[in-house]
N, C-alpha and C positions, 0 to 999 in steps of 0.2 A: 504494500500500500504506500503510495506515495506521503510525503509530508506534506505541510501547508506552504513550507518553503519551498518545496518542489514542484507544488502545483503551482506555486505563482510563478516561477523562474519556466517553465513550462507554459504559463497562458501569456508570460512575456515574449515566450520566444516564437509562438506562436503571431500574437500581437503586431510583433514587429515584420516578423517573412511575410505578412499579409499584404501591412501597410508598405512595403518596398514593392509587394504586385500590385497591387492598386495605384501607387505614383507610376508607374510604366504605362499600366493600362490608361489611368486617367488623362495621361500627359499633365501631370502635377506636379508643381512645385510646394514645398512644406517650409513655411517661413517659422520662423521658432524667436522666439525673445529669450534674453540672456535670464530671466526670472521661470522657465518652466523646468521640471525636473530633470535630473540630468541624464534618464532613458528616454525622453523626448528629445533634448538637445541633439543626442547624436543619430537621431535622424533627419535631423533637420539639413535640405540643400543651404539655405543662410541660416544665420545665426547672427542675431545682433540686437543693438536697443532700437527705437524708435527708430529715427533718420536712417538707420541703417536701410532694415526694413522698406521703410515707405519706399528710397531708392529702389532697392531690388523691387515691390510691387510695381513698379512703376514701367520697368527694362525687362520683365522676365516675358516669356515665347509661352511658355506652359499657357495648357487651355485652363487648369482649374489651379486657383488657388487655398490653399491650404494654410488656416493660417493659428500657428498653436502660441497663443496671444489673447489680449483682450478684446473686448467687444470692439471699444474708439479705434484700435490698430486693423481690426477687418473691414468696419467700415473706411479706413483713411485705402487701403489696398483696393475695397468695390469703388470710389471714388476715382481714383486712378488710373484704376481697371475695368471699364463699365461692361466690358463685350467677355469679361472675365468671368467664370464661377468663382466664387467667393466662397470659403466654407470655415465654417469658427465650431470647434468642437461641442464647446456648451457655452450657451446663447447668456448663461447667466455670469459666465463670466465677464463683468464689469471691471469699474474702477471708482473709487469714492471721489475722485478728482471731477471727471465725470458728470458723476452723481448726485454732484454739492454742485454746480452749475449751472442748474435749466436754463433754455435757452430763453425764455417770457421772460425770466428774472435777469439775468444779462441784459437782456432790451430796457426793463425801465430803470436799470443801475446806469448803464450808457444817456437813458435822458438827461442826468444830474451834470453830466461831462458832456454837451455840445460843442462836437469838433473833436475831440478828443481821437485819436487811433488803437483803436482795439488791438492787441499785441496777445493772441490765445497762446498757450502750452497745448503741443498735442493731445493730451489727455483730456478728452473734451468728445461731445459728441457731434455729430455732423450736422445739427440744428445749430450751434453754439460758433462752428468753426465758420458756416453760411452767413453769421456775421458779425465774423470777424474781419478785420485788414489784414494782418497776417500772422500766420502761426509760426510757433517754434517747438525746439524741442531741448533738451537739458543740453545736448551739444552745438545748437546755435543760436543758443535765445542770447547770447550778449552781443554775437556779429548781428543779430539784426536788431535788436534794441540801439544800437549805436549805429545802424543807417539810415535810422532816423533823425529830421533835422531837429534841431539842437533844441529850436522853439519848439515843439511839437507836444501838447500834450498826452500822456497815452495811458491805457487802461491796459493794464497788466493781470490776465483770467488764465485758471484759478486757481492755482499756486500761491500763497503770499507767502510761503518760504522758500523757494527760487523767485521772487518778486523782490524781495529784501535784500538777496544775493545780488540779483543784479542793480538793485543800486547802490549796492557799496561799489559793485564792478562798473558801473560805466558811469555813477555820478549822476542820473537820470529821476526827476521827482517822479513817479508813478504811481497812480491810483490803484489799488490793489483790490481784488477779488479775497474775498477769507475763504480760499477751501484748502485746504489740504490734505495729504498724502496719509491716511491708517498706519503705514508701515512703518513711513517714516520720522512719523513722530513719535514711534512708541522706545526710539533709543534712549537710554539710561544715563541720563550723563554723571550721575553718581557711579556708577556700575563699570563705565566705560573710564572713569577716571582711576578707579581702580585698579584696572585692567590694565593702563596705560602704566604706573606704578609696579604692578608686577613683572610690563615686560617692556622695560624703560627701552630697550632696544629696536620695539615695534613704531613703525609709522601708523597715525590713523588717517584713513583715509577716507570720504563721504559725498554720498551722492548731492546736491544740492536742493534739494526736498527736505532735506533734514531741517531740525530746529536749529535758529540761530547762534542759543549754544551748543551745540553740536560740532556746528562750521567753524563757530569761531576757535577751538579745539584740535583740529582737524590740519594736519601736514601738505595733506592735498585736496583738493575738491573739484570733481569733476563728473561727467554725465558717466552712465555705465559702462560704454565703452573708452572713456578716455580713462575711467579708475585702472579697469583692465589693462590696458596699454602703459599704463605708468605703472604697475605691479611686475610687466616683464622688462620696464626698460631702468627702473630702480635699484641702485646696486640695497637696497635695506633688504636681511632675509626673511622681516617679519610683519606681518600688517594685520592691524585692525579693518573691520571692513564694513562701515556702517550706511549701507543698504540691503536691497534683499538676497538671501544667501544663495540662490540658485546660480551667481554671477559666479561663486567658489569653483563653481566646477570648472568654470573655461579657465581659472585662474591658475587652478592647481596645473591643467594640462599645458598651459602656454608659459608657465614659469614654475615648470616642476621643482621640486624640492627646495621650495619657500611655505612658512608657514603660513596661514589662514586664520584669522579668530574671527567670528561672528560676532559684530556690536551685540550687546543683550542688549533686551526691554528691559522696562521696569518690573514686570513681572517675569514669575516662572514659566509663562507658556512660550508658544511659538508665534508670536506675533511679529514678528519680523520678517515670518513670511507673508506673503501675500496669498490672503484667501479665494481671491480671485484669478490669479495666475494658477494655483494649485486646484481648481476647478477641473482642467483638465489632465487628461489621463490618455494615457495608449490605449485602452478602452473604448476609448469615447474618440481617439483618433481614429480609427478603426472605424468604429462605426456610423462617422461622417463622412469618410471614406467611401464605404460601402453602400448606405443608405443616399448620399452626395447629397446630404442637410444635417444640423439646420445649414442654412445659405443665408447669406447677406445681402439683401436687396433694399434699393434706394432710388424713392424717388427722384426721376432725373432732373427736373428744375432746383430742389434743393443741393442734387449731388452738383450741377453746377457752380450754384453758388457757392457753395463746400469748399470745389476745387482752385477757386482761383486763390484763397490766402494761402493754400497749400501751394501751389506755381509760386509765388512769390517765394514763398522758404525754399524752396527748392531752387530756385534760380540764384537766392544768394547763397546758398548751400556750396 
């Protein structure tokens, strides 16, 4: 009789030899974000954060996209991609960023700032981005916050801890949106100061979502892929790592035998992971695969007006 660990290592490997026939059959591409498990990751043809991502949606040939990510990252790929399939594992995978933004409440906050220029954070949903002036994403929200001219008032949604960031970084007064990140504000800065202390030889290093004192703490700060990229070009062996943990794995493989610590919460659970990222499963890849839903579909006058702050970022990208 098999064990329980057997049977899963078994309906993994199962799992996976499916979803590698099904990308053949479907002509699909599997975009993966640096925050999902790390037996998703290596199936993943890209692998990367936001920008990354949207890029690749944007150049890829494949007929069906596949997109093991959040809900706003499928929809920013059907946007993109409108002649595309679209497929997002489970539909309930959200974001609080998101979800702290309706798009009716953006509208009468924007009454208060006439004139003003809407500057979204990707994490937003495709009502919210339709009107905006232009999005960004954690690795180029300062290059475009600073191609704006100098007069220019602007409303900064809905992050207000990458909003605060970048105005210490570019000097810019901006009106901010109050949403922010679950994940990332549940780091400890008691916890991490401790942490810091026991392993005085560690860099901390943090996404810019995080709390202000978080950053202010913090050796380096950057989007997820630019943490990643300074973990293998950093001669330090050791790093704190205050975002979400799923980013550990590309880390360990692209700058092996360096250590890792996970920023802790304030508490003892796992909330620094993301419960929305950890939504999906090979499971459920599989059988969006198979079943080829749920899908992502978007009204075209809004996906229009969607796309054009998204062309802007892209173009200064």
């Amino acid at each position: 009789m098999l064990t329980r660990q057997k049977e899963k290592e078994y309906s993994n490997d199962f799992f996976k030899n499916e979803i590698k026939r099904l990308r053949r059959e479907l002509n699909a591409v599997i975009l993966v974000h640096f925050y999902q498990e790390p037996e998703i990751q290596d199936l993943a043809d890209y692998i990367g954060d936001s920008l990354q991502l949207s890029q690749e949606a944007a150049k890829t040939d494949a007929e069906v996209i596949v997109f093991a990510g959040v809900h706003f990252m499928a929809e920013t790929a059907k946007i993109l991609n409108p002649a595309k399939k679209v497929l997002l594992p489970d539909l309930d995978a959200g974001c609080s960023l998101a979800e702290g933004c309706p798009a009716h409440l953006l509208e009468k906050f924007k009454e208060k700032y006439p004139g003003y220029v809407v500057v979204t954070y990707i994490n937003s949903t495709a009502e919210v981005k339709a009107i905006s002036d232009y999005i960004c994403t954690s690795s180029n929200a300062e290059k475009i916050v600073k191609s704006l001219p100098a007069d220019t008032g602007i409303i900064f949604a809905p992050d207000r801890n990458l909003g605060k960031y970048l105005i210490k970084k570019t000097g810019r007064d901006m009106v901010l949106w109050q949403g922010s990140c679950i994940v990332h504000e549940t780091f400890s800065e008691r916890k991490i100061i401790k942490l810091k202390l026991e392993n005085p030889d560690a860099l901390l290093i943090a996404h810019p979502e995080c709390e202000e004192t978080i950053l202010d703490k913090s050796d380096f700060i950057g989007s997820t892929s630019a943490l990643l990229k300074f973990v293998v070009n950093n001669s330090a062996n050791k790093f704190i790592v205050a975002t979400e943990p799923g980013i550990i794995n590309q880390m360990k493989k692209k700058a092996s035998g360096k250590i890792f610590i996970e920023a802790p919460p304030e508490t003892g659970c796992s909330c620094n992971e993301c419960p929305y990222m950890r939504l999906n499963t090979l499971e459920k890849l599989y059988k969006c695969m198979k079943d080829g839903k749920p899908e992502i579909n978007i009204d075209e006058e809004l996906r229009i007006n969607a796309l054009l702050p998204i062309q802007r970022m892209l173009d200064l990208s």
